[in-house]
C-alpha positions as CSV (number, residue, x, y, z in Angstrom):
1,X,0.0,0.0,0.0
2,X,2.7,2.3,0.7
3,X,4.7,1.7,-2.4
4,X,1.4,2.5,-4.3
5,X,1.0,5.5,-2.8
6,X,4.4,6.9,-3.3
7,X,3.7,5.7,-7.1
8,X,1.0,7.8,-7.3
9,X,2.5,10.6,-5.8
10,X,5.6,10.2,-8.2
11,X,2.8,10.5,-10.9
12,X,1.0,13.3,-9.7
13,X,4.2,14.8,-9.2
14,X,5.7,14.1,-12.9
15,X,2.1,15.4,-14.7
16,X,2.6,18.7,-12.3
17,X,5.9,18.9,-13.8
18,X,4.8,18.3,-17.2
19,X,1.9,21.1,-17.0
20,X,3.8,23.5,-15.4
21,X,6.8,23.3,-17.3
22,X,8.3,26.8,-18.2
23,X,7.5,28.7,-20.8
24,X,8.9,32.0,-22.5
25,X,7.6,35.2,-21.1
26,X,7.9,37.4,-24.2
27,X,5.2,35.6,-26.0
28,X,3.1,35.9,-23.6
29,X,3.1,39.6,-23.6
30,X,3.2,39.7,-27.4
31,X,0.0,38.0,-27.0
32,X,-0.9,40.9,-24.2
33,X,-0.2,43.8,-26.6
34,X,-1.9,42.3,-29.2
35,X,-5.5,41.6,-27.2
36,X,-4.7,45.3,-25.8
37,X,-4.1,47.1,-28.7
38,X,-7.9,45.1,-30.1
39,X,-9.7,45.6,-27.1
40,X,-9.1,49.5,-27.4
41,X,-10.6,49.0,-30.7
42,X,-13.7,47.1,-29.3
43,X,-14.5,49.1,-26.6
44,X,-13.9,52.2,-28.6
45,X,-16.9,51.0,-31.5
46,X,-18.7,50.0,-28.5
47,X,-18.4,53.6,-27.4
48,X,-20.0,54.7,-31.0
49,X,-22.5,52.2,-30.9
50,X,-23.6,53.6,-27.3
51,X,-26.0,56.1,-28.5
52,X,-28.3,53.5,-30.5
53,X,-27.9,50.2,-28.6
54,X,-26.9,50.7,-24.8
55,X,-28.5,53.8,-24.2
56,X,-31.9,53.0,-22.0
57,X,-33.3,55.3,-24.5
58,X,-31.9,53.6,-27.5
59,X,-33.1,50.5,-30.6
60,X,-33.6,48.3,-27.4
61,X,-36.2,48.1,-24.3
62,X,-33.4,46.8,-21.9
63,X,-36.3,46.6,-19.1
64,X,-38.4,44.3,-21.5
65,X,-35.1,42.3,-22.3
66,X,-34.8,41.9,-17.9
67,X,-38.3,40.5,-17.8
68,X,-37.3,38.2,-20.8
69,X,-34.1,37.5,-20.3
70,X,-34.0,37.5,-15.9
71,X,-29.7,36.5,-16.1
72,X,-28.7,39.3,-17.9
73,X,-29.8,41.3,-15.0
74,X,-26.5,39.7,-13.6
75,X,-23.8,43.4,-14.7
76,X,-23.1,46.6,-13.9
77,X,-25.6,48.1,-16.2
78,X,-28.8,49.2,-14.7
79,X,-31.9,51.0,-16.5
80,X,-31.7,54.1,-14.7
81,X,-28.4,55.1,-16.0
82,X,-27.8,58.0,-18.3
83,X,-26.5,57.3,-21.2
84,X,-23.3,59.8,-20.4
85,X,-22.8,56.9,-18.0
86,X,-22.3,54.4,-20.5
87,X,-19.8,56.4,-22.8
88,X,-17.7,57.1,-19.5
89,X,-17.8,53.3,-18.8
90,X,-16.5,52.6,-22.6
91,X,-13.7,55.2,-22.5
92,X,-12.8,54.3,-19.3
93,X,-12.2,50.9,-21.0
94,X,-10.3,52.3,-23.8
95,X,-7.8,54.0,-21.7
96,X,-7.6,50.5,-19.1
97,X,-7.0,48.6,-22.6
98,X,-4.0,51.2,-23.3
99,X,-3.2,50.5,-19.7
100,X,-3.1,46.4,-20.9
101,X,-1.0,47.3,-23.6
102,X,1.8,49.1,-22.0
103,X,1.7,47.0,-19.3
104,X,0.7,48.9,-16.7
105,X,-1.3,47.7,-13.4
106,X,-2.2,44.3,-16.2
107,X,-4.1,42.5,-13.8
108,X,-6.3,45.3,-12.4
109,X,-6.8,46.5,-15.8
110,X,-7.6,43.0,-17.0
111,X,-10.2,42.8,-14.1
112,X,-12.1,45.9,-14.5
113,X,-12.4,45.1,-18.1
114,X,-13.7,41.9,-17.8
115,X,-16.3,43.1,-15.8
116,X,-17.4,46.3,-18.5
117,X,-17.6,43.4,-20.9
118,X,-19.6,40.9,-19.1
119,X,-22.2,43.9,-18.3
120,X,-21.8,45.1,-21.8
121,X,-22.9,41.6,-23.1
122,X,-25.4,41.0,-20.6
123,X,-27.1,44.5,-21.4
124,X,-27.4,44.4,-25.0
125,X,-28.0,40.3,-24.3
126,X,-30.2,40.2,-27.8
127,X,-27.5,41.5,-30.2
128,X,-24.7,39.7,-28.5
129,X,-22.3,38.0,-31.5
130,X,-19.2,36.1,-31.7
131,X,-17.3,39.3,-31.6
132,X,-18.5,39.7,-27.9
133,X,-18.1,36.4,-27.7
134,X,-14.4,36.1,-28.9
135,X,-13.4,39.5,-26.6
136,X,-14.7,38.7,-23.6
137,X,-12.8,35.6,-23.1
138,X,-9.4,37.0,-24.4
139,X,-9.7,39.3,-21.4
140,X,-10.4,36.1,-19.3
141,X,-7.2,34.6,-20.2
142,X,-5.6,37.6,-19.7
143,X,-6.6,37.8,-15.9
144,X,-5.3,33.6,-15.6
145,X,-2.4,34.1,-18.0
146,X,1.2,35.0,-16.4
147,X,1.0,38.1,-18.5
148,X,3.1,41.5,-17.6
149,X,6.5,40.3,-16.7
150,X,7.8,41.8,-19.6
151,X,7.3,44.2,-22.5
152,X,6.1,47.0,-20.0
153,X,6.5,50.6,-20.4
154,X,7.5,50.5,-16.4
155,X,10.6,47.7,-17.2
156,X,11.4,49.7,-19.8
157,X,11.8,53.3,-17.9
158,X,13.8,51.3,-15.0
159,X,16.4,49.4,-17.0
160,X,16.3,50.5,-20.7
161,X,18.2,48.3,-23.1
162,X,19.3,46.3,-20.7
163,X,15.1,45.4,-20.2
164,X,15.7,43.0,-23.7
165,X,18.0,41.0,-22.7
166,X,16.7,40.4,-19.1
167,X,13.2,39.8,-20.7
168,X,14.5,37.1,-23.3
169,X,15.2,34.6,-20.0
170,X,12.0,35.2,-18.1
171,X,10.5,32.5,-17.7
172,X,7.0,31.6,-16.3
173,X,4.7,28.5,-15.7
174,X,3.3,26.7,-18.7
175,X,0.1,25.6,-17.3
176,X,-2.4,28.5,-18.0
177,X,-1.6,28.6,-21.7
178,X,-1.8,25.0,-22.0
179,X,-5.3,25.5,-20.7
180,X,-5.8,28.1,-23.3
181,X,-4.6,25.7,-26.2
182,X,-7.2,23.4,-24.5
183,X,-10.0,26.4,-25.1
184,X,-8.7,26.9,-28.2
185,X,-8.8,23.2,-29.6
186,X,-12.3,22.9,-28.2
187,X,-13.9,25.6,-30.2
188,X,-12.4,24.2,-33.2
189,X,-13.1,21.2,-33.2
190,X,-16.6,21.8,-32.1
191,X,-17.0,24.3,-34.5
192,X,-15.7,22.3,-37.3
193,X,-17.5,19.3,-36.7
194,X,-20.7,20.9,-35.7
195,X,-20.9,22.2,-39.4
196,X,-20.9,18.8,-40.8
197,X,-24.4,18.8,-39.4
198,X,-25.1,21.4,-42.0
199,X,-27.0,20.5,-45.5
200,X,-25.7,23.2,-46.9
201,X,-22.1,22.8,-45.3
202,X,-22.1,19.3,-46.6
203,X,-23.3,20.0,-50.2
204,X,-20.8,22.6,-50.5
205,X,-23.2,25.8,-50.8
206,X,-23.2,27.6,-47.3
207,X,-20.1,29.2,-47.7
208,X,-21.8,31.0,-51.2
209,X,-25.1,31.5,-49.1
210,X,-22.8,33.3,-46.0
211,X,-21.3,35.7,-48.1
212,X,-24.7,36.4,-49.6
213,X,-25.6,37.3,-46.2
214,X,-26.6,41.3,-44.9
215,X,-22.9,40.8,-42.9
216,X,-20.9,40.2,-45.9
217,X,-19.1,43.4,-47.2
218,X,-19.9,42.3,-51.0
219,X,-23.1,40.4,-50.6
220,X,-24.2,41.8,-54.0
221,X,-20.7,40.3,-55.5
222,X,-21.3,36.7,-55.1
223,X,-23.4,34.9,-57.8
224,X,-24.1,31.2,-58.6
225,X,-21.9,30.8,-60.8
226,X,-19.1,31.0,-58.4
227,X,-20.4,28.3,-56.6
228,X,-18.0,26.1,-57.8
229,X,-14.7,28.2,-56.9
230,X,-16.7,28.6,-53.4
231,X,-16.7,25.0,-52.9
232,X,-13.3,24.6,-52.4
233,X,-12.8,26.8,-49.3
234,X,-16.5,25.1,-48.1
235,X,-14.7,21.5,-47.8
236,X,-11.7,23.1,-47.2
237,X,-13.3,25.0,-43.4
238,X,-15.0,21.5,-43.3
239,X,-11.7,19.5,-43.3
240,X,-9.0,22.4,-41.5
241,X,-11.2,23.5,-38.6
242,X,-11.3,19.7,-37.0
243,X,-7.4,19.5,-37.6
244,X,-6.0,22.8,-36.0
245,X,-5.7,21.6,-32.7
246,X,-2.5,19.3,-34.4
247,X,-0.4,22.6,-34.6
248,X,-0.6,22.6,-30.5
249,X,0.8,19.3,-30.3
250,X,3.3,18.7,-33.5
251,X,7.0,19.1,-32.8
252,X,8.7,22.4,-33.8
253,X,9.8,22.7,-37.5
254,X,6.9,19.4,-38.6
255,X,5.8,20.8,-42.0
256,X,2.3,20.4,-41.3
257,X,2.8,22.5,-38.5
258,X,3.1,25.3,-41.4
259,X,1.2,24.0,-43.5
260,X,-1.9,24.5,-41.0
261,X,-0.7,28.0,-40.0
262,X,-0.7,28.7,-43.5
263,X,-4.9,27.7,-43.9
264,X,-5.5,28.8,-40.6
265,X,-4.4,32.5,-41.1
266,X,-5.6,32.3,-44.6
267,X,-8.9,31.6,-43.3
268,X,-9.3,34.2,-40.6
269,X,-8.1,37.4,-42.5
270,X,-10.5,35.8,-45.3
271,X,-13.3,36.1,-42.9
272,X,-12.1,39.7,-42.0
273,X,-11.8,40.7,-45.5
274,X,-15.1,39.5,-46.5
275,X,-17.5,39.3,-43.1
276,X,-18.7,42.1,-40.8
277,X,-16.6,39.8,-37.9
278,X,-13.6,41.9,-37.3
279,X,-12.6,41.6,-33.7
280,X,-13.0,37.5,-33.0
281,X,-11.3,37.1,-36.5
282,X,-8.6,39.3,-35.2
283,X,-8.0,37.8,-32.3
284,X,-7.6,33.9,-33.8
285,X,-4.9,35.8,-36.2
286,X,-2.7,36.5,-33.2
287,X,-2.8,33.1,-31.6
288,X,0.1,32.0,-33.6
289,X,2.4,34.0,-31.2
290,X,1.8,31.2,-28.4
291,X,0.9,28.8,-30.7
292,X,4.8,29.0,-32.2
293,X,5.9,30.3,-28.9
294,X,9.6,28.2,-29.0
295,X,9.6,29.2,-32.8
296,X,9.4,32.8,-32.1
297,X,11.6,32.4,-29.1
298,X,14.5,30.8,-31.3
299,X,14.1,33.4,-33.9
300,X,14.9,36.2,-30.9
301,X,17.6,34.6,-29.3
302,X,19.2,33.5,-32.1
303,X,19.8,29.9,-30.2
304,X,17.0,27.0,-30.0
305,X,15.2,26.9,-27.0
306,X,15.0,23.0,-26.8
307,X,18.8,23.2,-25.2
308,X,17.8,25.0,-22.4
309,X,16.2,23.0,-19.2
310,X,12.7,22.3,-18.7
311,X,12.9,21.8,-15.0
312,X,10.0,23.4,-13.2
313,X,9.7,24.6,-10.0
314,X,6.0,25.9,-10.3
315,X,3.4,25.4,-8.4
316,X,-0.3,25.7,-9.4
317,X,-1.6,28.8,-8.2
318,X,-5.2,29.9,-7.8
319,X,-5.1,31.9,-11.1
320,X,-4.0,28.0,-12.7
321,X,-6.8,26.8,-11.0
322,X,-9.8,29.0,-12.3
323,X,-8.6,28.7,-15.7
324,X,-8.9,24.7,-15.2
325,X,-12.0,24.5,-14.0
326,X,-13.2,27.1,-16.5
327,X,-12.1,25.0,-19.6
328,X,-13.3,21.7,-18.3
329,X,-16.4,23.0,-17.2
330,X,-16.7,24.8,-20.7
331,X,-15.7,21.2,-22.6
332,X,-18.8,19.7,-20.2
333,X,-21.0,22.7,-21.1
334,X,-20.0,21.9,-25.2
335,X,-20.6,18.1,-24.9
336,X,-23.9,18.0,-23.3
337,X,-25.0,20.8,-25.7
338,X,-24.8,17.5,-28.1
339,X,-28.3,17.0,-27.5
340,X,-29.7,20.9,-27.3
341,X,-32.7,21.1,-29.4
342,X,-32.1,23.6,-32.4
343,X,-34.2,26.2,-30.9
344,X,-32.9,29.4,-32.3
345,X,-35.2,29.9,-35.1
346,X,-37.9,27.0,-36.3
347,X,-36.9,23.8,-38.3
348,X,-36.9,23.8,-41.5
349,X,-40.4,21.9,-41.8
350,X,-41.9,24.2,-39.5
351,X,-40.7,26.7,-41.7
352,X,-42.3,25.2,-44.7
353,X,-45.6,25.0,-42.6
354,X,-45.1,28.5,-41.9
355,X,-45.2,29.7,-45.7
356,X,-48.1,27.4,-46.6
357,X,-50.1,28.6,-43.6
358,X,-49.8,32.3,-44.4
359,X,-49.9,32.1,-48.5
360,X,-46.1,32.2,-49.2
361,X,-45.7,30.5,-52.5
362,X,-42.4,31.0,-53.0
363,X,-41.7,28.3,-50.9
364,X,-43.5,25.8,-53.0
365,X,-42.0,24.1,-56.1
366,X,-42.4,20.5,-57.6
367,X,-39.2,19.2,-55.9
368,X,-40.2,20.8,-52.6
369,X,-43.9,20.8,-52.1
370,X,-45.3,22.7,-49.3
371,X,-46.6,19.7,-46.6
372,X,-49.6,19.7,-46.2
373,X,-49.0,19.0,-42.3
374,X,-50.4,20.5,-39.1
375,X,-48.4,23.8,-37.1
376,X,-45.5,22.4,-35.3
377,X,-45.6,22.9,-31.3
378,X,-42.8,25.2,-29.8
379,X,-39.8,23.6,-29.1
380,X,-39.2,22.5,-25.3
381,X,-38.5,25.9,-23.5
382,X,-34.9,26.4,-21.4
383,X,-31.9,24.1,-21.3
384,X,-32.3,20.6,-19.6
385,X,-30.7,20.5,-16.1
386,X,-27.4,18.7,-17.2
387,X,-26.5,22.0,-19.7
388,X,-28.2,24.4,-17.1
389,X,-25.6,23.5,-14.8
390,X,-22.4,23.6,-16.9
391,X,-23.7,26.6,-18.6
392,X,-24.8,28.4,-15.1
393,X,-21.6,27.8,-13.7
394,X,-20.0,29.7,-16.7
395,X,-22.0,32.2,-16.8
396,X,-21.4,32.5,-13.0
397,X,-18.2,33.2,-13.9
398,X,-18.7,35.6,-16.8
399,X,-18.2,33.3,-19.7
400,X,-20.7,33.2,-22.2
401,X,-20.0,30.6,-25.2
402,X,-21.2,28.1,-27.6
403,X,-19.5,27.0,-30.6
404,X,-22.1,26.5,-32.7
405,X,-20.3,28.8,-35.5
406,X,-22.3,29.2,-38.8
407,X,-23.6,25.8,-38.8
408,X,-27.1,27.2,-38.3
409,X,-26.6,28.9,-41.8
410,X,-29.4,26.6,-43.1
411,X,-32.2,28.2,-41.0
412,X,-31.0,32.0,-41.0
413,X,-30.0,32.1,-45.3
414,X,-32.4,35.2,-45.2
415,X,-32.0,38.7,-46.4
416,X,-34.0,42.1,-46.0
417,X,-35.1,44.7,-48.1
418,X,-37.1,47.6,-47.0
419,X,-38.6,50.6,-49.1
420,X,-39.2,53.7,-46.9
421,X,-40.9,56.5,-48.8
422,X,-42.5,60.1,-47.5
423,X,-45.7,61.1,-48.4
424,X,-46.1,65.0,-48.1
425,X,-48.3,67.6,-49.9
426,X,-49.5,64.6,-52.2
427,X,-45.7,63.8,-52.7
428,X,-43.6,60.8,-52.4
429,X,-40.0,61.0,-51.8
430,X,-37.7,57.6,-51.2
431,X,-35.8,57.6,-48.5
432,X,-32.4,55.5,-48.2
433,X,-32.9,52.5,-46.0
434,X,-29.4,53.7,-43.8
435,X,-31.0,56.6,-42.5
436,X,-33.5,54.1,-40.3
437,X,-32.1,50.5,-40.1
438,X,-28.6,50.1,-38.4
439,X,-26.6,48.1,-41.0
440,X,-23.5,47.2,-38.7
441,X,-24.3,43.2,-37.6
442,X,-25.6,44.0,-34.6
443,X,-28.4,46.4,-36.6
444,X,-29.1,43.2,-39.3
445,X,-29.5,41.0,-36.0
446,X,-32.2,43.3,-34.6
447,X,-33.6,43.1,-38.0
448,X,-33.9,39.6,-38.0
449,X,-36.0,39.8,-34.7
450,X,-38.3,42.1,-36.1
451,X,-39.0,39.2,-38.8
452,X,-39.4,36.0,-36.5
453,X,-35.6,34.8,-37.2
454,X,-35.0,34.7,-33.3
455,X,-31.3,34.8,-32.1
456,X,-32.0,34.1,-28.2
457,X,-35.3,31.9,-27.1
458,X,-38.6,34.4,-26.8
459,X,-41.6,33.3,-25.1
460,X,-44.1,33.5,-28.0
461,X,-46.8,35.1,-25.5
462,X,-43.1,37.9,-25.2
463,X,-42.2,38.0,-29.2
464,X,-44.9,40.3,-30.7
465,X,-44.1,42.7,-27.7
466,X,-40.3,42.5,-28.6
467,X,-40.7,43.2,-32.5
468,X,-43.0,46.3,-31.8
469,X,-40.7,47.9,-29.4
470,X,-38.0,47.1,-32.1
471,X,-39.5,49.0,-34.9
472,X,-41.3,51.6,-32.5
473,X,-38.0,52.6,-31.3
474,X,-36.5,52.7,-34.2
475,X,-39.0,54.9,-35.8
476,X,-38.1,57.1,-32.7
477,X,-34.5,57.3,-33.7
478,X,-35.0,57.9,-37.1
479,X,-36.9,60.9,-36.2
480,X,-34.6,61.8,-34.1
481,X,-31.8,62.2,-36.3
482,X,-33.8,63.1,-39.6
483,X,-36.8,65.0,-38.7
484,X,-39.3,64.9,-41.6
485,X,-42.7,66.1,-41.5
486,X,-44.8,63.6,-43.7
487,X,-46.4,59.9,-43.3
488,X,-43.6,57.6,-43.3
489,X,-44.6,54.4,-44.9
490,X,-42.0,51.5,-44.4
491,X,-42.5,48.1,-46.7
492,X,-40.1,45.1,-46.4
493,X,-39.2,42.4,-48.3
494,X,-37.8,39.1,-46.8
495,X,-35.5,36.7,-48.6
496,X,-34.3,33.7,-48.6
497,X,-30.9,32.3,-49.6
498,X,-30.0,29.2,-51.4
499,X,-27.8,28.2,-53.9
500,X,-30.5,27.9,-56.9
501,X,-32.1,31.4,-56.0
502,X,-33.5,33.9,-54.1
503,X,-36.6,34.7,-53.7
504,X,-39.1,36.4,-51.2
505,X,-40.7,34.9,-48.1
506,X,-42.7,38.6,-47.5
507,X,-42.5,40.6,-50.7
508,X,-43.8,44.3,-50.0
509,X,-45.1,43.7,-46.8
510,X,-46.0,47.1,-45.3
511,X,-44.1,46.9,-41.9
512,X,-45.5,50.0,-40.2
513,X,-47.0,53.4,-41.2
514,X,-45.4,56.6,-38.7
515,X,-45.6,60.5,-38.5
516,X,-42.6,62.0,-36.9
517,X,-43.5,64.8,-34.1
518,X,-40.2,66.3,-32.8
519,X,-37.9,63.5,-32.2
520,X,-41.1,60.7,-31.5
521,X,-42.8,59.0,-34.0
522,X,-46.7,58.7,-33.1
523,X,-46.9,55.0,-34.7
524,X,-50.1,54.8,-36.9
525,X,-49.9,51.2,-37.7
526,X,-47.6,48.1,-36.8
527,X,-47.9,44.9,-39.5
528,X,-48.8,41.8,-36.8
529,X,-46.1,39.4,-37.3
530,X,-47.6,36.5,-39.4
């Protein structure tokens, strides 16, 4: 009995050693200038954005989204702020994520950031993206990281020159990145294989129908008839995304190894080039710097990094600890999610029902007849207790994720059009769509709520209440800003993607008839949502 205990303490023991082992420093803080220099970037649009989306008075009824949605009560944000308070908050980030980058006070600043973002996400819950998503937990890894023991401005000032060299020998424990790499692997590979769920992933045509989408900066580019050239880059997501995780793991210099940075980056500043997804795009662009950590070391030093000793004295610290139950609690959270109804927006039947129930024919053709099948009950309401727990415990912490990452594409291949005209003195004027409807992503997602295409679970008895407050507020804004002094008469058209055609789920539907009076809008009619 003894001997097996001192063998299972000389195991413990050597798997301590091995997920602690040292690691350079200077990466590390590569990596920390990088998510500094972004964050000022995010928090500075979040700034901008302050005026439409979290201002109490703005797009969204935050009090309606409390009664809705009770968690996101769970921030800093409360109703009864101005919005001055808001763009304070927002700036004051910006100058905490300068703060980050140089350096200075890095822990502090990486807590008081983390908690602006988890408000900020919580608050404007309904138009919460990957984006969000993607930002919030860089700053989390910034708190558990061993980040800020070198490349600061404070180093710097002390020692000078001499700050290089002492910096290219610090070392620090290995066992928070690791976990990150962890993170990291798990949102590709659930991400990757998740979209093999996907029709349209599988027969090669979602990657036409995303670009097609309101988020893509040349939706109107894209035509069938690149379909073909599209395909390659669809199987090509399909097959890299599963396979990243190999660059943590292959030794230095393997030439998959660079083969897979290659895709990877080529992939990312694709989707930046071509998707309204800046920041989480980004971000994944700089992971490379830990990812070739021992690379980039060797190319600083001059001398390969495998010579020197990977002896560690380390000791798991409380900082280890969080980021370990964090990533395991986040793998549970993504494993039970295996068996999460697809609740976002109605199945596909039901959506068929849907257009046969209110006179859509444009769903109908001879290879896809409209069923002729009774309405579809709502989907089981909340998550079951196994995911409410892994998913309450994360979002006890502040995390907020699912890697369910354009697989849904088959239910949400929808467009919208609108045609806003004026009528005064017997006159109609057209007025450009812009001047009412936010078109940044988090203004197409809003959008998409005022047409049924839910992107968080409504109660249906909620939904109708939701979509007028939408477009009543909206009307709001856009007299606000514009100020005319006829009937305002807004149509829309919906859309639907595919790679055969578009055509319209609603064509011309008049959405809601207004008269501005100041900065209100006295709302003569609101189309019911069919």
């Amino acid at each position: 009995m003894r001997n097996d205990t001192k063998s299972w303490s000389l195991q413990l023991y050597r798997l301590r050693t091995l997920l602690t082992s040292p690691v350079d420093a200077i990466p590390l803080d590569l990596f920390r200038i990088a998510c500094g220099v972004l964050l000022f970037f995010y928090f500075f649009r979040t700034f901008l954005e302050a005026r439409d989306l979290s201002n109490p008075d703005g797009i969204i009824d935050h009090q309606l989204i409390f009664e809705i949605f009770w968690f996101s009560k769970l921030g800093f944000f409360q109703n009864w702020m101005d919005l001055w308070v808001f763009q304070a908050v927002f700036l004051f980030a910006c100058v905490l994520a300068i703060f980050l980058t140089i350096g200075y006070r890095v822990k502090l600043s990486s807590a008081i950031l983390y908690i602006i973002a988890i408000s900020t996400y919580r608050w404007n819950f309904i138009v919460m993206y990957v984006d969000d998503v993607i930002m919030h937990l860089l700053i989390f890894w910034m708190l558990v990281l061993p980040v800020g023991r070198t490349l600061t401005i404070n180093g710097w000032m002390r020692n000078g020159r001499d700050a290089w060299e002492t910096w290219k020998n610090v070392r620090v424990s290995g066992f928070a990145l690791r976990c990150l790499f962890w993170n990291l692997a798990l949102l590709y590979v659930v991400a990757g294989l998740w979209k093999w769920t996907s029709p349209m992933w599988v027969d090669g045509s979602a990657l036409y129908v995303v670009f097609k989408l309101p988020i893509s900066f040349a939706s109107e580019f894209w035509q069938p008839e690149h379909i073909p050239y599209l395909k390659i880059f669809n199987y090509g997501t399909l097959i890299l995304e599963p396979l990243i995780p190999l660059m943590f793991v292959l030794r230095k210099g393997h030439y998959l190894k660079y083969l897979l940075l290659f895709a990877f980056l080529g992939l990312h500043i694709g989707s930046v080039a071509m998707l309204d997804i800046p920041f989480a795009n980004i971000a994944c662009t700089v992971m490379p710097l830990l990812i070739f950590h021992r690379e980039l070391m060797d190319w600083i030093r001059g001398i390969s990094a495998d010579n020197r000793t990977t002896e560690s004295n380390f000791r798991i610290k409380l900082s280890d600890a969080f980021a370990f139950v964090m990533v395991l609690t986040l793998t549970l959270a993504m494993v039970s999610s295996v068996t999460l109804p697809a609740w976002r927006t109605p199945a596909r039947e039901d959506n068929l029902i849907f257009a046969r129930d209110n006179g859509y024919s444009a769903y109908q053709s001879e290879e896809n007849p409209i069923p002729e099948t009774r309405f579809v009950e709502d989907k089981p309401e909340g998550l079951g207790p196994i995911q409410a727990t892994f998913f309450g415990i994360l979002w006890c912490m502040g995390i907020a994720q699912q890697y369910q990452l354009f697989n849904w594409i088959d239910d949400r291949n929808y467009n919208v059009r609108y045609q806003i005209s004026e009528l005064l003195d017997g006159e109609v004027r057209s007025i450009e769509p812009e001047l009412m409807f936010l078109q940044s992503t988090r203004g197409v997602l809003l959008q998409f709520y005022i047409h049924g295409i839910t992107w968080a679970r409504i109660p249906r008895e909620r939904r109708e209440e939701l979509r007028n407050s939408i477009l009543t507020r909206t009307a709001n804004r856009f007299c606000g800003n514009n100020g005319p002094s006829g009937d305002i008469s807004v149509r829309t058209t919906l859309e639907r993607i595919s790679a055969d055609e578009i055509f319209a789920v609603k064509d011309n539907i008049l959405l809601m008839k207004f008269r501005c009076i100041g900065s209100t809008a006295v709302i003569e009619t609101i189309a019911s949502d069919p």
